[in-house]
Every structure is written in C-alpha cells, then in structure tokens.
C-alpha positions, 0 to 999 in steps of 0.5 A: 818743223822745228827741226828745220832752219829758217831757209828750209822753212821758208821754202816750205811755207811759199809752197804751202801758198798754194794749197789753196782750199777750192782751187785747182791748181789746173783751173784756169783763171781770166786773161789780164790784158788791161788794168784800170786803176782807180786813184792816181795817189801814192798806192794807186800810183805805186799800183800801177807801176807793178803793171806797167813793169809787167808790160800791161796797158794801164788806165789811171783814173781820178776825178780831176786832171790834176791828179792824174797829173800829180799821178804820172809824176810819181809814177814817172819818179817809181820809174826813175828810181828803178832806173838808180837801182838797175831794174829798168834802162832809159829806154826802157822807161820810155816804153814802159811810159807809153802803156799807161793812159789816164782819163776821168770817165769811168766809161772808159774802162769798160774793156778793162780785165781787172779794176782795182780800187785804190781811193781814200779808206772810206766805205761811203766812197768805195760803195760808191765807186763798185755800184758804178763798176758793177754799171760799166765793167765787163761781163768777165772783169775782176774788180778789186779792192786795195783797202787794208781792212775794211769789209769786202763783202760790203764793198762787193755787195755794192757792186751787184755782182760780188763773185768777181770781186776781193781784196787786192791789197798792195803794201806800201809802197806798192811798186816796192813791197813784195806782199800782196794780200789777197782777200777772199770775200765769201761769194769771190769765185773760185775763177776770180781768186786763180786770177788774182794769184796769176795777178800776184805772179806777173806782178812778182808780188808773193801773193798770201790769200786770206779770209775777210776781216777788221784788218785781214790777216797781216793787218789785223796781227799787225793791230798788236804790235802798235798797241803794245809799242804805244803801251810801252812808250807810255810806260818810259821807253822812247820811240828809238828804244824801242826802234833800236830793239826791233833793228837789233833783232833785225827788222829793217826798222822799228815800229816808231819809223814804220808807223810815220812812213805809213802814216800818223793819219792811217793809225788814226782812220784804222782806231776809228774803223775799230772803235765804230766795230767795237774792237778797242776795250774802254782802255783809256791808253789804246791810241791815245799817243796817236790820237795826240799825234794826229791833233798836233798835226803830226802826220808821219814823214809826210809832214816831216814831224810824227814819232820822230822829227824828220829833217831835209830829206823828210826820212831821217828820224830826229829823236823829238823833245815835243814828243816826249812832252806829249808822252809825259803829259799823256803818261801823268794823266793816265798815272803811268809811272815811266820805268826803265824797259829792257831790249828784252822786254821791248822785243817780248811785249810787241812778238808775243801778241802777234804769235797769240792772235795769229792763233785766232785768225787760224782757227776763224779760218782767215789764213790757211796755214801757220806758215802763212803768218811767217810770209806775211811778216817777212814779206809785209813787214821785214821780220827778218828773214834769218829767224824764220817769222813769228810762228817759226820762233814760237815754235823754237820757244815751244808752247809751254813757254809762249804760254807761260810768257802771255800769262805772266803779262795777263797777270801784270796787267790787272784791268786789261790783261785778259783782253790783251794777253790770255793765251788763244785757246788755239795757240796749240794749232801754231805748233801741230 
C-alpha cells in the first residue's frame, strides 16, 4: 500500500471498517427507536446531542434535578452552537429540543432500544448501574458502555445478560468528535455489534469496532504518546515545544492542550486504573508530571490552570512559570539533566511507540486490520489527515528504519528501554 497516497488509502481503510469478523453485511441488526442516556454531564450530554440531531426521542437520566438541569443547559448550548456553525436553524433547534425528556427513575427507560452508560470511570458505579438495567431494560435493548477503557466484560457480566452489551465509546466531546470506538465484549452477539455500527451510522460517527482491553485500541496506542510527551518535558522540552512540534507536523493541537481540554484528572484516573492492572513498570518518571499537576489542583481547562495557564476564555493556553517549576523541581529529584530537544526528536519520541504498540494490539486480535489504527488517529485524535495515520508513515519509512529507530531509544535508555521501545515482534504485520 505504499504506493497509494494518503486519499487513496484513506478510502481503502473506511471500506476495510466494515470487514468485520462474524458479521454479515446482510444481517439485520435492532430498531433504534428510543435512546436513554445515563448521566447528564459533559459526555453524556454531548451523547445525547448526536440523538436528538438524529431525530431519536431521547431520556436523559441522573440522580437529582439539578443535573438533569445542568444536563438540558449544555445540551441547549451543543444546539446553540450548532446554530453558529450552519448545522442547525432556530427552528429546528426548537424541534429538536422536544424529543428529549429527563427523569430520575430508571424504570423509566423500560421502552428504551439502547442504553448508554455515561457516569464517572468507576467500575463500582457501573456494575451498579448494568445489575439495574439488566433489572428494568427490555428483552431486546442494547445496553452500552461509554468508558475509555475499563473492562466490558465485567461491566456486562454485571448486568445478567451480557450478549447485549459493549463499549460505545464516544470521543469528547461527543456531539463533535467524529470517532466512535465500538468495543466487542467477548459474549456481545453478533446482532447486538450490526447494531451498534447502525448507531455509528445514524450518529455520522466513523465507527471503528475493536477488541476489550486497559484503554481499547485508541486509548490504549494513546497511553504512549502522553508517557513519551511527559518524559521529554522532564527532560528540558517545554509544553508549547512540544505542542509546536505536533501543530507543525499538522495536529490541530499537541499533546500539552489535548491532555488539559480532556483533563489533568482523567490522565490521573486512567495512571491509577494502570497501576492497579500492574500496567506502569516501577518507573519513577511514569505520571509523575501528572501526579503533580493534579496535587496543585491543576485540573486542565476546566480549571483554567493545567499544562498551561488558561486566560478569560478558559481555552487559550498561557505558557505557565508554576509549571516549569514543578518540572524542574521533579527533574533535580529523579536527576533528569534538561537538554535541548530538537522538533525532530520531539515528533520521533511521541510517533514511534504508538506505530510499535499498534503492532501489539494487531496481533492480540483488538483491532481488525492495520489501516484501523490510521482511522483512529485521524478520527480520534487529528493526526492529520495529508500523512495518512501512523501506520500509513511507518509504512512510508519501512520496517527496517521503524526498527532500527526503536532500537536505537532502547539502547538510549539503559533501565527501562526494553520495556518502552523493544520493537513488537509483530511490527512486521504493520507492513503485509
């Protein structure tokens, strides 16, 4: 496929999206007629957006009427903006408005056709949440999972009825993001996954199906890049140097901004879900930048302090001296000496571990084909789109020069490079 450009092999990877195994492209999969949403804050707001622009009657459900409350507001804002950009009129707005309803009662959604969990990323909770929609949902629901990466399978096992149940995990936020990761437990029926790619489709979402596993696919490749962008602000390179590198090789935006607009806490929640697995070698370095963040409170935008200052608008990032403090003090601790970092090395360290783990995850069965990856990233995270995805440039490099690269950082890094950087003994399965 190396002789294809990058619009050639685009086109090839979204037909390959639906050469799913098990899946008939003539099978039928179950009406959608009514959606529930469990949930009313940013993602499970965003959520139901993408079904009520679909037209679909939606139930938003939380715990108090306050957040229901706090839900319709920034649904009515999703809408409003919409409007700003062309995608909706006032009047339709207004229409759109009436198909959702909202309610505290989980015996409500009893004629719902699809249930999507979208609470906080704590298994306690949503085994709570599925043993009660195993209780009240219809015979014929699909019920749905919007974690980033926490086990399917135990959350369906929770639920009595796990053939109808798996990942649907929106990117945020939802009504704007074009990927849908849809993850297959291991007891999801056939019938309940054409569903969830008819969801993909009357959403507009490009729907990648993928395997069950710490992070899924996207996630999971994802884990790489922000350990290797840490690492190297540890070692000298500030947060817009390293953003600058990214944008130049034409992300919408670097890792630094990506991490505060999802979150300084998220990165935090996901370090401890790893931990617990037993994911993070005994690295001294591994989240230590996060981990410090988070203690200062410095959430992301949300807090309008994170990677970066945030100003007024809480979305303009304002190179911070408290951050560069922090990762000193951090960096004289762990004796990190700070060095200068080329572009080149910036754009090296944070590309090639994502194309070695994407070898993994192919051979572990999680994603289907190669050219998945390349979706994912240009969907989920806007590598851009002129290069063609992580997969399509190792393919341009070839395998010997993917190879030699990782060996030369193993070899860089004397504690921990096997761990990091050992070329996959898969990485050929990137190039057949």
């Amino acid at each position: 496929m190396t002789d294809m450009n990058p619009k050639q092999y685009h086109a090839y990877a979204m037909r390959q999206l639906s050469q799913v195994p098990g899946i008939d492209p003539e099978m039928p999969g179950r009406d959608i007629k009514q959606v529930a949403v469990i949930g009313a804050g940013l993602m499970g707001s965003g959520i139901t957006v993408c079904f009520l622009r679909a037209g679909i009657p939606t139930i938003l459900v939380d715990q108090t009427e306050e957040a229901l409350a706090a839900g319709l507001k920034s649904i009515a804002k999703a809408l409003g903006s919409g409007v700003k950009r062309g995608m909706l009129t006032p009047d339709q707005v207004k229409g759109v408005q009436l198909l959702v309803s909202t309610t505290l009662c989980y015996d409500d959604l009893k004629d719902a056709d699809l249930i999507i969990e979208a609470v906080f990323e704590r298994m306690d909770i949503k085994e709570a949440i599925f043993k009660r929609l195993g209780e009240v949902a219809k015979e014929s629901a699909l019920l749905a999972t919007n974690t980033s990466g926490l086990d399917v399978d135990q959350i369906a096992a929770a639920s009595g009825r796990p053939a109808d149940v798996l990942g649907l995990h929106f990117f945020s936020p939802a009504h704007v993001m074009p990927l849908l990761e849809i993850v297959r437990g291991k007891e999801t029926s056939a019938e309940a996954l054409k569903t969830a790619l008819y969801v993909s489709t009357i959403t507009n979402k490009t729907g990648v199906v993928v395997g069950n596993c710490q992070g899924f696919a996207a996630n999971r490749m994802l884990e790489s890049y922000a350990r290797e962008s840490e690492f190297l602000g540890l070692e000298g390179a500030s947060a817009a140097e390293i953003d600058q590198a990214m944008t130049n090789y034409g992300f919408p935006m670097g890792p630094c901004t990506m991490g505060d607009m999802a979150g300084v806490d998220v990165r935090n929640y996901v370090l401890d879900s790893m931990k617990s697995a037993r994911l993070i070698p005994d690295d001294p370095r591994y989240g230590t930048m996060s981990k410090a963040l988070f203690a200062e409170g410095r959430l992301g935008q949300k807090t309008r302090a994170g990677n970066y200052d945030y100003g007024e608008d809480g979305r303009t990032p304002i190179p911070s001296e408290k951050v560069v403090e922090i990762r000193d003090r951090i960096a004289a601790e762990l004796g990190i000496q700070k060095r200068e970092i080329s572009e080149e090395e910036i754009v090296s360290r944070l590309l090639l571990p994502v194309i070695n783990e994407a070898a993994k995850i192919l051979e572990e069965g999680i994603i289907n084909s190669p050219s998945d990856v390349d979706i994912l990233w240009i969907y989920g995270y806007g590598f851009p789109f002129a290069k063609g995805g992580p997969v399509y440039q190792a393919r341009q490099m070839g395998l010997d020069k993917v190879r030699d690269n990782l060996n030369a950082y193993k070899e860089a890094d004397e504690e921990f490079g096997e761990i990091y950087w050992a070329p996959s003994a898969s990485l050929g399965r990137l190039f057949e």
